[in-house]
Backbone atoms as SQL, in Angstrom:
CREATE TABLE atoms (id INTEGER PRIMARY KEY, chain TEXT, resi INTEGER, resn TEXT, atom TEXT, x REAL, y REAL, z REAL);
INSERT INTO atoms VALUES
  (1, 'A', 1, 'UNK', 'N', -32.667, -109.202, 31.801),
  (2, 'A', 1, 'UNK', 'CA', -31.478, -109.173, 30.954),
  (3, 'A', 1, 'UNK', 'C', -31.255, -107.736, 30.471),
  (4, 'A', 2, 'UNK', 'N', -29.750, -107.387, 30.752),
  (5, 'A', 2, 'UNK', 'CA', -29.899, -105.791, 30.156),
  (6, 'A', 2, 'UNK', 'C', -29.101, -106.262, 28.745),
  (7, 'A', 3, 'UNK', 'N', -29.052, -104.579, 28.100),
  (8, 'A', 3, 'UNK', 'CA', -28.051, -104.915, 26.589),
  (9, 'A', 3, 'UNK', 'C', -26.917, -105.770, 26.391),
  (10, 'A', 4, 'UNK', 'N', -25.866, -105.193, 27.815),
  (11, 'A', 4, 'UNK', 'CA', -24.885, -106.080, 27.405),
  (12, 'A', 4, 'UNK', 'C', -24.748, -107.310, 27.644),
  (13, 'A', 5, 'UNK', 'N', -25.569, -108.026, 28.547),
  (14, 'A', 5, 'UNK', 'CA', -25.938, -109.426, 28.175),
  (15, 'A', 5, 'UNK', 'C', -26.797, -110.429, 27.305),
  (16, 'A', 6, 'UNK', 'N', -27.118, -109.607, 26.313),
  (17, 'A', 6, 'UNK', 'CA', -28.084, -109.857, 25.086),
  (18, 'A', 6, 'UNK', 'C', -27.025, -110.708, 24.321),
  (19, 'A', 7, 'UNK', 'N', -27.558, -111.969, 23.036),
  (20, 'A', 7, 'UNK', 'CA', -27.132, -112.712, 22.870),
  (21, 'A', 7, 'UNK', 'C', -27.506, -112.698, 21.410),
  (22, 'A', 8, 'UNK', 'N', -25.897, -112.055, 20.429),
  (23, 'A', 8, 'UNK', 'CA', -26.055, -111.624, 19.198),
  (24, 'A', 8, 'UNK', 'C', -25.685, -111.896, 17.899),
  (25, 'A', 9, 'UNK', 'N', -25.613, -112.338, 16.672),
  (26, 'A', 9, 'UNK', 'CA', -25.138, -112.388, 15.593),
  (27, 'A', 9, 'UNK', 'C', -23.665, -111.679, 16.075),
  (28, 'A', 10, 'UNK', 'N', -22.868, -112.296, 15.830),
  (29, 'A', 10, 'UNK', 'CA', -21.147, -111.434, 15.963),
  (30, 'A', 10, 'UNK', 'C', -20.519, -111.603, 14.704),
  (31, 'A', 11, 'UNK', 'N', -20.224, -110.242, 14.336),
  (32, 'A', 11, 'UNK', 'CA', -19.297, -110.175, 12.544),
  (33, 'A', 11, 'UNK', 'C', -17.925, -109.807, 12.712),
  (34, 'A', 12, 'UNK', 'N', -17.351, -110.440, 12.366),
  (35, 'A', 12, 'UNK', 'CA', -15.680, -109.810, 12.096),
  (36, 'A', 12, 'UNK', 'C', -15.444, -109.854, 10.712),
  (37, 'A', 13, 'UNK', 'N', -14.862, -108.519, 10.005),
  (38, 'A', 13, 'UNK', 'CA', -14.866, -108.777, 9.143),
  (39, 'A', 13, 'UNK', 'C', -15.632, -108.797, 8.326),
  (40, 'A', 14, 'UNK', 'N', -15.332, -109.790, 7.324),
  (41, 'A', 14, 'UNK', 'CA', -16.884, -110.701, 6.825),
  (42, 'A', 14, 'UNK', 'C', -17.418, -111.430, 7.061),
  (43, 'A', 15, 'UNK', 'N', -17.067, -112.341, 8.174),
  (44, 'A', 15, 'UNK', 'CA', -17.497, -113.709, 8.658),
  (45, 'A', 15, 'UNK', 'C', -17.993, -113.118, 9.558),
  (46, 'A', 16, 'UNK', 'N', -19.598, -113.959, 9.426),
  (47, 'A', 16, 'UNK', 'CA', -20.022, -113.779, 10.681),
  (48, 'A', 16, 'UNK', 'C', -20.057, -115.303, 11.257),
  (49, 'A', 17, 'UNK', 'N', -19.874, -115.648, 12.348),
  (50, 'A', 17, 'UNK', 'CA', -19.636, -116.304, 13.185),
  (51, 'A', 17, 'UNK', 'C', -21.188, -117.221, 13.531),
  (52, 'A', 18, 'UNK', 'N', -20.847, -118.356, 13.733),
  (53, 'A', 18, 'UNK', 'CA', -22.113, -119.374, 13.812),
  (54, 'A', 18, 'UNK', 'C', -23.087, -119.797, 15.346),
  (55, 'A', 19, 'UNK', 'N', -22.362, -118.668, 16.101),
  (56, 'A', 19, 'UNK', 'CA', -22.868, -118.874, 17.495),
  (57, 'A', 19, 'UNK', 'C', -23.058, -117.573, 17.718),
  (58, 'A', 20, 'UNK', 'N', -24.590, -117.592, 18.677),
  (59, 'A', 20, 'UNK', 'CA', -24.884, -115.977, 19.251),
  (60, 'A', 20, 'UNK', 'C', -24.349, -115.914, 20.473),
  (61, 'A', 21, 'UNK', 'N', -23.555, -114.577, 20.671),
  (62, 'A', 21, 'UNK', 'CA', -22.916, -114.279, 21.865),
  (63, 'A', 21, 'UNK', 'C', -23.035, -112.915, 22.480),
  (64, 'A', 22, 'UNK', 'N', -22.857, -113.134, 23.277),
  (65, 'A', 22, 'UNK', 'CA', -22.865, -111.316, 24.497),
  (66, 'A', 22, 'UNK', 'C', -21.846, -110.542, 23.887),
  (67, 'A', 23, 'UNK', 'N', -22.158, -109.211, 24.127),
  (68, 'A', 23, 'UNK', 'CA', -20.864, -108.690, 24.314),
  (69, 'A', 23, 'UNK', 'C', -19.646, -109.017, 24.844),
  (70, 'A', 24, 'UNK', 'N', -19.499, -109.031, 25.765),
  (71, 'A', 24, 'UNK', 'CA', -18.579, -109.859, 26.492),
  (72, 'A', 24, 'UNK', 'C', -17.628, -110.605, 25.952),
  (73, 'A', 25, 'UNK', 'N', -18.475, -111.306, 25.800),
  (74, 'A', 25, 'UNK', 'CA', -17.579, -113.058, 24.358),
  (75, 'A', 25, 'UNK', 'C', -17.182, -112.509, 23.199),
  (76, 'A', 26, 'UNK', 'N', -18.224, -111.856, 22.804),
  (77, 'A', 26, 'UNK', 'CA', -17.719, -111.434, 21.388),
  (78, 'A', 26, 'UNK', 'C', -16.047, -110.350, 21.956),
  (79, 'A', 27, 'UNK', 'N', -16.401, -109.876, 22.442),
  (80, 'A', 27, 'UNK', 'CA', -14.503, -108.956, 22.962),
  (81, 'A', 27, 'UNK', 'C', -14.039, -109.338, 23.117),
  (82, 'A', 28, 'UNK', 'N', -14.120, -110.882, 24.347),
  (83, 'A', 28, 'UNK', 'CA', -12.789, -111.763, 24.294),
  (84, 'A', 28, 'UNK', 'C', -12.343, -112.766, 23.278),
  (85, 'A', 29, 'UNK', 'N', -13.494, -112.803, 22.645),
  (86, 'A', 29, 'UNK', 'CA', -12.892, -113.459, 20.885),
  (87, 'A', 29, 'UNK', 'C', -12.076, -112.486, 20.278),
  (88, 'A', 30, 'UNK', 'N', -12.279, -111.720, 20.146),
  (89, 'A', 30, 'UNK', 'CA', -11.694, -110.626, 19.548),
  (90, 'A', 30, 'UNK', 'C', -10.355, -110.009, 19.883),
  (91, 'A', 31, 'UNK', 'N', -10.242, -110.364, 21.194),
  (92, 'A', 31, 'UNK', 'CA', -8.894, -110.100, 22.078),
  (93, 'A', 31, 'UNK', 'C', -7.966, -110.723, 21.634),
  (94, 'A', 32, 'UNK', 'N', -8.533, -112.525, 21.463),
  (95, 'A', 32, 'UNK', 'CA', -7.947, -113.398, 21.841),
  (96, 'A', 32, 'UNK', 'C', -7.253, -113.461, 20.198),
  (97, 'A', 33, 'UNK', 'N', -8.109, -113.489, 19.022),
  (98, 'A', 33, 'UNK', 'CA', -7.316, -113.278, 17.893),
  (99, 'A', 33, 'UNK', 'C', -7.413, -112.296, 16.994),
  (100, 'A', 34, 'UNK', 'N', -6.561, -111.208, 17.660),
  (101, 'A', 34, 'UNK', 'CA', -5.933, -109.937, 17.228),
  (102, 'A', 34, 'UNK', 'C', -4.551, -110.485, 16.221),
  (103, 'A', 35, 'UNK', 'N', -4.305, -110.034, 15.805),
  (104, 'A', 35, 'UNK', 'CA', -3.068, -110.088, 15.361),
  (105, 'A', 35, 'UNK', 'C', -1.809, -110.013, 15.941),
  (106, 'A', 36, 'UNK', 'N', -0.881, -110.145, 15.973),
  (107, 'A', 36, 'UNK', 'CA', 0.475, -109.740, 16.606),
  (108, 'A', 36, 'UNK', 'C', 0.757, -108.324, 16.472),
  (109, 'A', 37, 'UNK', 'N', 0.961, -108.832, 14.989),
  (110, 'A', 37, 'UNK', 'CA', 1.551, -106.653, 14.503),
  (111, 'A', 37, 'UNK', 'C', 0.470, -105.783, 15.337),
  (112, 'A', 38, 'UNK', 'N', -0.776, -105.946, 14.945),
  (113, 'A', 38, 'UNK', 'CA', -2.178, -104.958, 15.434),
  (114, 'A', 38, 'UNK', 'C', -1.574, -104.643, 17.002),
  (115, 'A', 39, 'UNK', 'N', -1.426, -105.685, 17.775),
  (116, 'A', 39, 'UNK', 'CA', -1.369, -105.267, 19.312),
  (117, 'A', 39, 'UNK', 'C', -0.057, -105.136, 19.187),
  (118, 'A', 40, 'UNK', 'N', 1.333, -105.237, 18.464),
  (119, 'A', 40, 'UNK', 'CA', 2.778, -104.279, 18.882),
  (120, 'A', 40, 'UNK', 'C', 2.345, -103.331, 18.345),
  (121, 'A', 41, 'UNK', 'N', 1.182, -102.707, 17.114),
  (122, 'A', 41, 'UNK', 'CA', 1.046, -101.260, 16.711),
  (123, 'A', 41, 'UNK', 'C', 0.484, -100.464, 17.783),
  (124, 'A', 42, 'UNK', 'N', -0.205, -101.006, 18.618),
  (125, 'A', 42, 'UNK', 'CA', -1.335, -100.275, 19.918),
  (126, 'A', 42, 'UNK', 'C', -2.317, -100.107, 19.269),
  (127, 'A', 43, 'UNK', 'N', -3.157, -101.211, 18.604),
  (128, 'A', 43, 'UNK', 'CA', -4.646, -101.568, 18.085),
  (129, 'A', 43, 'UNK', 'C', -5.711, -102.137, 19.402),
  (130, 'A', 44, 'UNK', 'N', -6.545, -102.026, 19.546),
  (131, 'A', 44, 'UNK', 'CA', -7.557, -102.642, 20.558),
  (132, 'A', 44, 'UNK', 'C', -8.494, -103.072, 20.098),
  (133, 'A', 45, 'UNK', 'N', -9.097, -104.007, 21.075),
  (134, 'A', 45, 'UNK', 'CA', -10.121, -105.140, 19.896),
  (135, 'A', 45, 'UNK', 'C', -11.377, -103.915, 20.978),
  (136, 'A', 46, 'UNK', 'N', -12.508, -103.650, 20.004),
  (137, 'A', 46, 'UNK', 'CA', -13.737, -102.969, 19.956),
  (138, 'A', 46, 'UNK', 'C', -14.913, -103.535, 19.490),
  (139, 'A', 47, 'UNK', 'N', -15.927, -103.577, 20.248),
  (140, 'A', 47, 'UNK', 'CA', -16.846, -104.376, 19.788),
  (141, 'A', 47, 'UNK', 'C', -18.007, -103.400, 19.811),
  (142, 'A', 48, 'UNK', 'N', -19.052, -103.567, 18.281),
  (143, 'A', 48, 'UNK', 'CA', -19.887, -102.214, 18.166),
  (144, 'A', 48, 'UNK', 'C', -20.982, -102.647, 17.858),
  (145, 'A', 49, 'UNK', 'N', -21.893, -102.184, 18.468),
  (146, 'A', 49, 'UNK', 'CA', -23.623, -102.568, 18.456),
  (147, 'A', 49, 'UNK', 'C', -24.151, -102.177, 17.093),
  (148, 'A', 50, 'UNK', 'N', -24.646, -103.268, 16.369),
  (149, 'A', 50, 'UNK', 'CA', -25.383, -102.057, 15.161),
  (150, 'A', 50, 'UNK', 'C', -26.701, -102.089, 15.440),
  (151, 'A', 51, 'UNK', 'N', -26.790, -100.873, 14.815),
  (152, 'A', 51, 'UNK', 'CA', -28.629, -100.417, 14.763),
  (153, 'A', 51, 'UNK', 'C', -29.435, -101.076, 13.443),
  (154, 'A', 52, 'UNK', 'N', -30.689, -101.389, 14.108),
  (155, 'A', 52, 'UNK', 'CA', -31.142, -102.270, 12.973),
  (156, 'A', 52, 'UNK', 'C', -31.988, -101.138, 12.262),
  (157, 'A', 53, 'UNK', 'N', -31.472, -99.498, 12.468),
  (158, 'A', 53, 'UNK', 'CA', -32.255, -98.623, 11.142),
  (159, 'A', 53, 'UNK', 'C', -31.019, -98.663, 10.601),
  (160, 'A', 54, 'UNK', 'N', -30.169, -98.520, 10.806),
  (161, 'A', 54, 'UNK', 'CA', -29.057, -98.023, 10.248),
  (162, 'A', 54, 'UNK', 'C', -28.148, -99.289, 9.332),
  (163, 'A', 55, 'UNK', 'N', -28.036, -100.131, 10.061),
  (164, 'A', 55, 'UNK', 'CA', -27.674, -101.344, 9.158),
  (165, 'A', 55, 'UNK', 'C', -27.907, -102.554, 8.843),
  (166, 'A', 56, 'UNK', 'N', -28.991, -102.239, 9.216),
  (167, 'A', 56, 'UNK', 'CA', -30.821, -103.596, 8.853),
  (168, 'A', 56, 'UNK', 'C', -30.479, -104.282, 9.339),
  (169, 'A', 57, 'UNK', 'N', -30.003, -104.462, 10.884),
  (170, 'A', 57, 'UNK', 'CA', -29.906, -106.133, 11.762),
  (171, 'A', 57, 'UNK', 'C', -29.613, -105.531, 13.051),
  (172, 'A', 58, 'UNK', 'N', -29.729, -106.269, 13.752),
  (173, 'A', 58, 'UNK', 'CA', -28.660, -106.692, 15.114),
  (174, 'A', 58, 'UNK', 'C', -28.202, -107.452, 15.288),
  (175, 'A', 59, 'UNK', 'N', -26.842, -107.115, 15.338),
  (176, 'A', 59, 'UNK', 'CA', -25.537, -108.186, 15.550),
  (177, 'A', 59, 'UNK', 'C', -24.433, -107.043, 16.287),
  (178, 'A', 60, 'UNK', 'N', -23.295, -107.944, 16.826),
  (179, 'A', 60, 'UNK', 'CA', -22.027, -107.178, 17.307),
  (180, 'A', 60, 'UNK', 'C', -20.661, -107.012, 16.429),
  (181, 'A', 61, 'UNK', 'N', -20.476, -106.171, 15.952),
  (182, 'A', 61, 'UNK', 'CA', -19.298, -106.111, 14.817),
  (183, 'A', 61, 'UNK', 'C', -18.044, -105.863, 15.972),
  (184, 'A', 62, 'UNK', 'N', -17.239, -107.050, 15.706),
  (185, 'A', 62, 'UNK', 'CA', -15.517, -106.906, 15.935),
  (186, 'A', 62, 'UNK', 'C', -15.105, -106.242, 15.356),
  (187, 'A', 63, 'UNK', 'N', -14.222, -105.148, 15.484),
  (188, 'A', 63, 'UNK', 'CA', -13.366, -104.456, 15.621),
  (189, 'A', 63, 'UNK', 'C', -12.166, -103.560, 15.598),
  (190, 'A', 64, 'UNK', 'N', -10.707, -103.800, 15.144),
  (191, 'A', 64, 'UNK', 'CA', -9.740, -103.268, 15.730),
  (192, 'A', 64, 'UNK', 'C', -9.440, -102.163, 15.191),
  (193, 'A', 65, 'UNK', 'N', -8.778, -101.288, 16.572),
  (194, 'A', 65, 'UNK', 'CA', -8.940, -99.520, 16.372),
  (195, 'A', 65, 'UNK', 'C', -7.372, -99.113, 17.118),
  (196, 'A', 66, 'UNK', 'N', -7.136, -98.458, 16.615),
  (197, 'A', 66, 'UNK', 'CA', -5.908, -97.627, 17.437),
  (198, 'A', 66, 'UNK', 'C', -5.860, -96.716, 18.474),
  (199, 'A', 67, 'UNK', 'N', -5.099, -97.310, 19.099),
  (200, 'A', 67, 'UNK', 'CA', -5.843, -96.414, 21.013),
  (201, 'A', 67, 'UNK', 'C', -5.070, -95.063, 20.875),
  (202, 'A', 68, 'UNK', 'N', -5.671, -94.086, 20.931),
  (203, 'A', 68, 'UNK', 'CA', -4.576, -92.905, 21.166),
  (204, 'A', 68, 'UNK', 'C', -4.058, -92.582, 22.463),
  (205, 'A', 69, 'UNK', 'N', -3.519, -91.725, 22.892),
  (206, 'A', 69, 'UNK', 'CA', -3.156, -91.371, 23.950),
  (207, 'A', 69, 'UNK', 'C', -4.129, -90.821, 24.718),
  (208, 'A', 70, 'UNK', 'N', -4.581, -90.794, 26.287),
  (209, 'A', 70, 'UNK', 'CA', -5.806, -90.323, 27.058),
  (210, 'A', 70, 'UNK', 'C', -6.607, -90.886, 26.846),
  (211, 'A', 71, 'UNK', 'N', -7.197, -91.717, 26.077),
  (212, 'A', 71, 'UNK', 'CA', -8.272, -92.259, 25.774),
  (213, 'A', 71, 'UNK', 'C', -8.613, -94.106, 26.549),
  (214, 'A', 72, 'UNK', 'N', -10.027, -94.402, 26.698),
  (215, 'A', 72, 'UNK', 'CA', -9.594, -95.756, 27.617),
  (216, 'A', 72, 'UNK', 'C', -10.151, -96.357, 26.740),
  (217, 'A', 73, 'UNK', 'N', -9.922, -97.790, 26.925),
  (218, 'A', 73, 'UNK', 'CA', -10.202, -98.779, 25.657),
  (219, 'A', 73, 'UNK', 'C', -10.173, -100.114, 26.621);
């Protein structure tokens, strides 16, 4: 099993969510309920690994970020 198929605490927000999931899942959750406005603003759903020095766990934090121009998302 590499990282991105590891199977994680996922937070959006404040809720964290009651099922462990991959990366993967956790992005297409995240895709799937974006907001309206967020995706007509050009927001992208991002999903971010935390470090368990840095923010005492592992889990996958959802997301949304504004894509600039040149950049891939």
């Amino acid at each position: 099993m590499n990282a991105i198929d590891e199977k994680r605490v996922v937070q959006s927000g404040l809720i964290v969510l009651p099922k462990l999931m991959t990366r993967k899942e956790a992005r297409k959750l995240g895709k799937k309920n974006m907001p309206k406005h967020l995706k007509d603003a050009g927001f992208v759903c991002v999903v971010i690994a935390s470090d368990p020095d840095l923010d005492g766990g592992r889990c996958y934090r959802i997301k949304h970020a504004r894509k600039e121009e040149g950049t891939a998302a």
